[in-house]
C-alpha positions, 0 to 999 in steps of 0.5 A: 773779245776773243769771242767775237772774232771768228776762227780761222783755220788754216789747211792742212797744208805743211806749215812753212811759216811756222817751221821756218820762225822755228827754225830762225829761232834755233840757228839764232840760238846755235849762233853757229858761224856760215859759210856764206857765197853771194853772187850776182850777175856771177860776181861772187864773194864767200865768207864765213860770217854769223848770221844775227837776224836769221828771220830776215835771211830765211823771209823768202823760205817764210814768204812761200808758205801756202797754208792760207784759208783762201788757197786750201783748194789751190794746191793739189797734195801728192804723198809718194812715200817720204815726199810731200808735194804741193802743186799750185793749181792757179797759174796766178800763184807765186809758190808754184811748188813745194816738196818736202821730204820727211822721215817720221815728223823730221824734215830732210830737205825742202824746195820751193819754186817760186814764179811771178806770171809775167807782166808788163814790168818784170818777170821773176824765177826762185829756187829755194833749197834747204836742208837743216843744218847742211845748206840753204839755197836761194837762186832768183833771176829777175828780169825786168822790162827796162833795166833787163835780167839780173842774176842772184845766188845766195848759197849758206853752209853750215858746218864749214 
């Protein structure tokens, strides 16, 4: 059966969605515990909590990955140096970039910008940090037409 499906290969793009299953699966397996800061609308509550479905709190980092046979001429790819970054061509595209630094095959720190075009119904902003086995950072303003802007901030720290 395999024979008769044809291969689809994905760009050569970094692989976001592998490295972060990959990731999910080695903090499962620490079961480190987080100290953990959620806001909204500046509200917040901190705590130190174990996180047990990492694959759930890193979705948005997940979600964001380009490497998609359709997008391999969407994104123009700039190497300076240690840092790779990936600019999205089409304004339609969500992921509008990622920068990645890497030392060798070792990943340093990631961030992602995400951006919903705007539509009659809402428009939405994400910044996504991460930095392996220091801190993830998840900020999204959403504003939607009837029930207007609302503010997030998820802010995870390892070793606290």
């Amino acid at each position: 059966m395999s024979a008769c499906r044809p291969d689809i290969k994905k760009n050569n793009f970094f692989d976001l969605a592998g490295y972060f299953t990959k990731e999910a699966a080695r903090l499962k397996a620490q079961n480190r515990p987080v100290f953990k800061t959620v806001e909204h609308n500046g509200v917040s509550e901190s705590k130190k909590v174990n996180i047990t479905d990492w694959d759930a709190e890193l979705s948005l980092f997940k979600a964001s990955d380009i490497n998609k046979p359709a997008w391999s001429s969407s994104y123009d790819v700039n190497v300076d140096s240690d840092i790779t970054t990936y600019t999205s061509k089409d304004t339609m595209l969500k992921t509008k970039r990622i920068r990645i630094k890497r030392i060798g095959n070792k990943v340093i720190w990631i961030l992602i910008y995400n951006h919903t075009p705007k539509n009659l119904l809402y428009v939405t902003h994400e910044k996504l940090t991460y930095f392996p086995d220091s801190l993830y950072l998840i900020e999204k303003m959403q504003g939607v037409r009837v029930l207007g802007i609302n503010r997030y901030r998820v802010k995870g720290l390892f070793n606290q």
